[in-house]
C-alpha positions as CSV (number, residue, x, y, z in Angstrom):
1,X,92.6,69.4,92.4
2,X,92.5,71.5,96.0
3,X,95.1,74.0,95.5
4,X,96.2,77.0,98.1
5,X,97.6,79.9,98.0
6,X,101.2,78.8,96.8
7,X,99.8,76.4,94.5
8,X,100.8,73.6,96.2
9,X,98.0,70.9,97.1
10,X,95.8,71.8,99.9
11,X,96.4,69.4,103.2
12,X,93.9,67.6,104.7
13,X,95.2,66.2,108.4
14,X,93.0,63.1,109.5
15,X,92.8,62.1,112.7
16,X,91.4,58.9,114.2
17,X,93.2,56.5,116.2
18,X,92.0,53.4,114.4
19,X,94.1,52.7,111.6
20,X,91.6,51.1,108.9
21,X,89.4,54.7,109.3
22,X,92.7,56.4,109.0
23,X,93.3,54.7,105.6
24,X,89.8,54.4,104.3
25,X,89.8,58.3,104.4
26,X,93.2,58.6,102.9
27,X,92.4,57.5,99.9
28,X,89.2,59.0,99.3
29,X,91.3,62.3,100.3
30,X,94.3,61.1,98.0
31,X,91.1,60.6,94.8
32,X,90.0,64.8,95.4
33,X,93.5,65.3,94.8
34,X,94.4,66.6,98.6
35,X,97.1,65.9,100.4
36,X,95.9,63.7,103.3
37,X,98.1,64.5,106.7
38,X,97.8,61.5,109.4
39,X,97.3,61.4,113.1
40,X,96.6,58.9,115.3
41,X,95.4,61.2,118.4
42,X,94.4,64.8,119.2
43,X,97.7,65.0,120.6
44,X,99.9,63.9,117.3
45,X,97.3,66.3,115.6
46,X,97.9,69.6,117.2
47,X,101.8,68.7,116.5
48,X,101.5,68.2,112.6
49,X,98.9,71.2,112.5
50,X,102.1,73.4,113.5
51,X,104.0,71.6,110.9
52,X,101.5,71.4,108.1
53,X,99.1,74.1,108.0
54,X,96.3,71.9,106.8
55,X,93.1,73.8,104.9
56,X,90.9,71.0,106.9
57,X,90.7,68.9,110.2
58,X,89.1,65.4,109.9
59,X,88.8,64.4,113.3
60,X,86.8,61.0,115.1
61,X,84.9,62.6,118.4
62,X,85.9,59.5,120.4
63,X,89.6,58.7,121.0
64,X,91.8,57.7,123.9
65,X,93.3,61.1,125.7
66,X,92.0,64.1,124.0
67,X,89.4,63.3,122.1
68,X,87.8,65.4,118.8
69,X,85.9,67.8,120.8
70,X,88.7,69.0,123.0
71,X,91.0,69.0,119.9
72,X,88.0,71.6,118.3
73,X,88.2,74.0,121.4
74,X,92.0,74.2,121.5
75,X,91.8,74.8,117.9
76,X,89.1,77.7,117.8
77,X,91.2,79.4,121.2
78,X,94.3,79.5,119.2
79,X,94.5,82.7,117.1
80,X,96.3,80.9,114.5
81,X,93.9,77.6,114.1
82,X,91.0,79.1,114.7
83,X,90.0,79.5,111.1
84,X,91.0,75.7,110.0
85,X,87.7,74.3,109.5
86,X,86.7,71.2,111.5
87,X,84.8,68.2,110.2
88,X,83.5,65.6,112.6
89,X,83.6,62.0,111.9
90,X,82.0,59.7,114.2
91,X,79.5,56.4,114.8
92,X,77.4,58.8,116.9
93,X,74.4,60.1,115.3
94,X,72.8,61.5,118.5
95,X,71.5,65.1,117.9
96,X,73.0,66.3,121.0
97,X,76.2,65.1,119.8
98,X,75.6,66.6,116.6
99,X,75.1,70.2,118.3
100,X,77.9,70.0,120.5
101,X,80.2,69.6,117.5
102,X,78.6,72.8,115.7
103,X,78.5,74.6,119.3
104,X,82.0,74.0,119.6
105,X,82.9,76.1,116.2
106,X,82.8,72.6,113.9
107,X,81.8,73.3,110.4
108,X,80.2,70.0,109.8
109,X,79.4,66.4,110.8
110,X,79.8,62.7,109.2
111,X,78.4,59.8,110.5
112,X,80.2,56.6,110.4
113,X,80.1,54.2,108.7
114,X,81.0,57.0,105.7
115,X,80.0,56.8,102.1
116,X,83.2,58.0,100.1
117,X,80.9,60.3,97.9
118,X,79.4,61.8,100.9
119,X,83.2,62.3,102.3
120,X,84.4,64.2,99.0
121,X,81.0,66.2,98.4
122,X,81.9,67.6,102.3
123,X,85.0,68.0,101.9
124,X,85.0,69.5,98.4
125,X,82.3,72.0,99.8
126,X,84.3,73.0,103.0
127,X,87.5,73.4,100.7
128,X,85.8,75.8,98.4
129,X,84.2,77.8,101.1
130,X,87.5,78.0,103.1
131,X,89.3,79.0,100.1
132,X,86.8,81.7,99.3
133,X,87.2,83.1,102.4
134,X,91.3,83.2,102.2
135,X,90.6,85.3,98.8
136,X,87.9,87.1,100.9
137,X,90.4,88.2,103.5
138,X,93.0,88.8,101.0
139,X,91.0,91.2,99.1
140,X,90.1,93.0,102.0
141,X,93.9,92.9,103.0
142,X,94.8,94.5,99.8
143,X,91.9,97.2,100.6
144,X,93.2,98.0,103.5
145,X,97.1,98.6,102.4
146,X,95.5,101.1,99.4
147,X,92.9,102.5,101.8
148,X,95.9,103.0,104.0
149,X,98.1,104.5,101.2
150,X,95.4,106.9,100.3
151,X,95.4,107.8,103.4
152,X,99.1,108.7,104.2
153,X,99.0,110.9,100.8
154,X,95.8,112.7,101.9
155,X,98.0,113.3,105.0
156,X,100.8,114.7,102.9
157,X,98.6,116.6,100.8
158,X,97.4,118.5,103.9
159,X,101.2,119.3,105.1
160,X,102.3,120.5,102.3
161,X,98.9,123.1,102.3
162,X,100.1,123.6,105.9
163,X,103.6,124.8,104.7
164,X,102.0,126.4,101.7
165,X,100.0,128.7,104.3
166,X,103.0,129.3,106.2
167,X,104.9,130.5,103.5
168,X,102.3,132.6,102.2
169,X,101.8,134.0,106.2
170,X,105.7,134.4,106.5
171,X,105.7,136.5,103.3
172,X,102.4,138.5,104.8
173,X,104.9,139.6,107.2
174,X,107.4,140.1,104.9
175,X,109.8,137.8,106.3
176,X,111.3,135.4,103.2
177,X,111.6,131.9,102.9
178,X,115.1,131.4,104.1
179,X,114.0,132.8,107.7
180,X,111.3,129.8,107.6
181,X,113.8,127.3,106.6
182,X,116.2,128.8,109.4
183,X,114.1,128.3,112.3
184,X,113.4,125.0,111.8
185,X,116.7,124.2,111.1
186,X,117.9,125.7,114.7
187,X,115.0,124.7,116.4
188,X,116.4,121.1,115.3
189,X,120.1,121.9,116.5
190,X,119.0,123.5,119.8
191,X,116.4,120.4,120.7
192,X,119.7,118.0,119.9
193,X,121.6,120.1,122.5
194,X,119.3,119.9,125.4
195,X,119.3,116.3,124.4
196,X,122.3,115.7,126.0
197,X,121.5,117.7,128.9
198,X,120.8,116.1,132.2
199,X,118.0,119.6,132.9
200,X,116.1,117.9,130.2
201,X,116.5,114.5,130.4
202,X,114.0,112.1,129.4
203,X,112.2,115.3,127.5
204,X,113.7,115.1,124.6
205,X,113.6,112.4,122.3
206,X,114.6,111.7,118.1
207,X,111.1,111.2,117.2
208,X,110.6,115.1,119.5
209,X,113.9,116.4,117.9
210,X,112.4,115.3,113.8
211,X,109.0,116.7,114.9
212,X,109.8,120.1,116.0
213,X,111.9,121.0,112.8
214,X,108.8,120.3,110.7
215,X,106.4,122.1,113.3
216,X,108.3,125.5,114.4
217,X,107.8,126.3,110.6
218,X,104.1,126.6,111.5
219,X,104.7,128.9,114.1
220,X,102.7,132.1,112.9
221,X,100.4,130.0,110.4
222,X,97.8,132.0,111.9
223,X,99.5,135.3,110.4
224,X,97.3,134.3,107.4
225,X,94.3,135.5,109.4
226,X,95.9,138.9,110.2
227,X,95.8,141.7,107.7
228,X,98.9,142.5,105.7
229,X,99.3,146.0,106.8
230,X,99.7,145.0,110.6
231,X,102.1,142.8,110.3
232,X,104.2,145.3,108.2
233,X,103.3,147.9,109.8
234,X,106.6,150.0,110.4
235,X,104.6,152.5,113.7
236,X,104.4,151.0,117.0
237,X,100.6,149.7,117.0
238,X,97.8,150.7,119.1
239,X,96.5,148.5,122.0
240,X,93.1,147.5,119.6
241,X,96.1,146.8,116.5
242,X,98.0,145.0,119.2
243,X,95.0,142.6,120.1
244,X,94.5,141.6,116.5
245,X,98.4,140.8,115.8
246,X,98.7,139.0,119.0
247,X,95.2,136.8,117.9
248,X,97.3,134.9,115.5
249,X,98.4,132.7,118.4
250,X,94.4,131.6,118.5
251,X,94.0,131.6,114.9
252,X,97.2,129.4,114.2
253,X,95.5,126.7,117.2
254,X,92.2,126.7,115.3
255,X,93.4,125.9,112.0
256,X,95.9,122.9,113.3
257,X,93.1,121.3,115.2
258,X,91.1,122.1,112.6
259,X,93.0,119.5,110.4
260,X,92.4,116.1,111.2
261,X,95.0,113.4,110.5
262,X,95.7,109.8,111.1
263,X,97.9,107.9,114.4
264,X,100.7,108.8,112.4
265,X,100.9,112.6,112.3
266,X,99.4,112.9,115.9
267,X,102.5,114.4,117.5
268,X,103.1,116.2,114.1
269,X,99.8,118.1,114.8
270,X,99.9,118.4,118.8
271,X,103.4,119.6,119.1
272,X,102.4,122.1,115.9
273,X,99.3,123.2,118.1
274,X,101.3,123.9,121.1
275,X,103.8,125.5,119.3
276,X,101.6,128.3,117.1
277,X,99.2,128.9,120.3
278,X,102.1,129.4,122.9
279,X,105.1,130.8,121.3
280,X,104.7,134.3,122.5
281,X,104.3,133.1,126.1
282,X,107.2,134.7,128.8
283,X,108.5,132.5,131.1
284,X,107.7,134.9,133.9
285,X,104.1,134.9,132.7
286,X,103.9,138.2,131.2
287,X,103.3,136.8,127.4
288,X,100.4,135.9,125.2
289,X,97.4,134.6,124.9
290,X,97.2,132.9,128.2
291,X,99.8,134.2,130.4
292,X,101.5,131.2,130.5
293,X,104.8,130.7,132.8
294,X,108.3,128.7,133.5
295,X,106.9,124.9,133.3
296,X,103.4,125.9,132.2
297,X,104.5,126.4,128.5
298,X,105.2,123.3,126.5
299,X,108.6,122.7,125.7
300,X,108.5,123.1,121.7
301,X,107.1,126.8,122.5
302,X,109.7,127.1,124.7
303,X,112.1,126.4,122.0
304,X,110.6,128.3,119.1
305,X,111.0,131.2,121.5
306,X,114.5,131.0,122.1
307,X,114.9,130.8,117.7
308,X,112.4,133.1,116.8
309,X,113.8,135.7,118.3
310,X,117.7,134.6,117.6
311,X,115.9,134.5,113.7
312,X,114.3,137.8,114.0
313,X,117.5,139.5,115.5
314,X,120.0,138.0,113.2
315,X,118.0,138.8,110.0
316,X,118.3,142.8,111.0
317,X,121.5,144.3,109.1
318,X,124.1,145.1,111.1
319,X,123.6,142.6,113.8
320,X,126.3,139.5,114.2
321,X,125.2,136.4,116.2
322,X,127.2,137.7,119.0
323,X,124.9,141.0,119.6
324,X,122.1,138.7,119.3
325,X,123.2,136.4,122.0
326,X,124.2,139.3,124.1
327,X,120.9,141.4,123.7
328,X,119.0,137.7,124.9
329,X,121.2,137.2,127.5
330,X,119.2,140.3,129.4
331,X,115.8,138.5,128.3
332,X,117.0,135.5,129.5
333,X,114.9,134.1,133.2
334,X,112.2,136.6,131.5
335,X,111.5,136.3,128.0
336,X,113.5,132.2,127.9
337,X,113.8,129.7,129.8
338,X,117.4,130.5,130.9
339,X,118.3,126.5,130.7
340,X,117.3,126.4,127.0
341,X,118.9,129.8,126.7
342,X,122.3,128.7,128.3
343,X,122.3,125.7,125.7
344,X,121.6,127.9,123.0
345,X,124.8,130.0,123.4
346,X,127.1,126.5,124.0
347,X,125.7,125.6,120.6
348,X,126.1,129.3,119.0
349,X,128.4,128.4,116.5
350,X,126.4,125.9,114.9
351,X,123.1,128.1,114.4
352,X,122.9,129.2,111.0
């Protein structure tokens, strides 16, 4: 017996419009232990097709209306027919017909008047090899959903290394792990404010708002590259010292892109690489590395900006979240964008 996939007996839709050939074929159908489907036209057939989801088309070439042939190319157009194999059944034996059935996308040909053991043999062979290739596709299916799952944890894995570099930059510069957690937290609370301003309307989405608490972390990933004793260093640092600190915007750039990931952590990575190359850029063009100004930086740096320094201020002893706000307010229109910094003060009290 034919089975498919849920076990049930695979259907075989005949179509002819002379009813003895309908019910000669029926039976030899009924004997493989099919389930033969019935249609008297090519129009009856496309109907029960939607119904019935037959493993096989019998079809006669020669009917009234659409015939066999036009009934194959509507078939082979439609996404969800096109792999229903197609048997021909027909008094012609002309070649020509012949190859217009197979050019047409029919798997095979029967000449009438039919021999029932020449029926089942093509039939049985057509039902095997259509059932192999459902497993076929089905394995490949399967493939693909663990190919995809490795995938997404290969992708995981090399976040977590991000944020493991981070970390270990972070603590280069001796700032601790809370500071990290800070900033992305009210890089978060500040993108959700400007969310609901009209100045940046249209800017600022959920999926923007999840992606920049996970990439402001990454800000000075490129610390890592820097030595230790600069970024600690307690002396104000010489122009060549300067040049290397200030090279961890670069560094930080290089290492994202460096990472290749799938569709799904694109933004993840672009927004990150924005973010760690243009952080340090003033919005009257007077920061690092490229000089950048007002619209010029992207938005997440802009953000960052606006937090890293509320971060780095608060984190000093002796400084409340009011000084902080008051000593940015002078920076504001020349470190900030004094939009994002206006938002950042209506949302003051819920910075942490």
């Amino acid at each position: 017996m034919y089975e498919n996939k849920n076990t049930e007996k695979a259907k075989i839709l005949i179509v002819d419009d002379v009813e003895m050939n309908r019910l000669v074929l029926e039976e030899i159908i009924a004997n493989l232990g099919a389930e033969p489907v019935l249609a008297e036209s090519g129009e009856q057939a496309l109907e029960l097709i939607g119904k019935y989801h037959p493993q096989l088309v019998l079809t006669d070439i020669s009917m009234p209306g659409m015939d066999g042939y036009e009934l194959c190319r509507i078939l082979k157009k439609d996404e969800r027919t096109r792999n229903i194999p197609i048997i021909f059944i027909s008094a012609y034996d002309d070649p020509h017909d012949i190859i217009e059935g197979f050019k047409l996308g029919g798997e095979d040909y029967i000449t009438k008047p039919f021999m029932a053991e020449v029926v089942k043999a093509r039939v049985g062979v057509r039902l095997r090899l259509h059932e192999a290739n459902r497993e076929l596709m089905e394995m490949n299916r399967r493939l693909q959903i663990s190919v995809n799952e490795q995938l997404r944890q290969m992708e995981l894995e090399k976040k977590n290394i991000l944020y493991a570099m981070a970390n270990i930059s972070a603590q280069n510069a001796d700032y601790e792990k809370k500071y990290v957690d800070r900033l992305g937290r009210n890089c978060r609370l500040l993108a959700q404010g400007m969310q609901l301003s009209p100045a940046f309307e249209g800017q600022v989405s959920d999926s923007f708002i999840d992606t920049i608490e996970l990439a402001a972390p990454l800000c000075d990933i490129g610390n890592i590259g820097i030595p230790k004793e600069l970024l600690r260093k307690k002396e104000a640092l010489t122009k060549e010292e300067a040049a290397i600190v200030q090279n961890h915007t670069n560094i930080g750039a290089k290492l994202l892109r460096d990472i290749h990931v799938n569709s799904d952590y694109n933004d993840f990575i672009r927004i990150s690489m924005e973010i760690a190359q243009h952080h340090h850029e003033n919005w009257d063009g007077s920061g690092y590395p490229a000089g950048l100004s007002k619209t010029e930086i992207p938005l997440g740096a802009q953000i960052v900006s606006v937090i890293e320094r509320y971060c780095t201020l608060t984190e000093q002893e002796n400084c409340s979240k009011e000084e902080a706000l008051e000593e940015m307010s002078s920076e504001s229109g020349v470190r900030f964008n004094p939009e994002i910094f206006k938002i950042c003060r209506k949302i003051s009290r819920q910075l942490c």
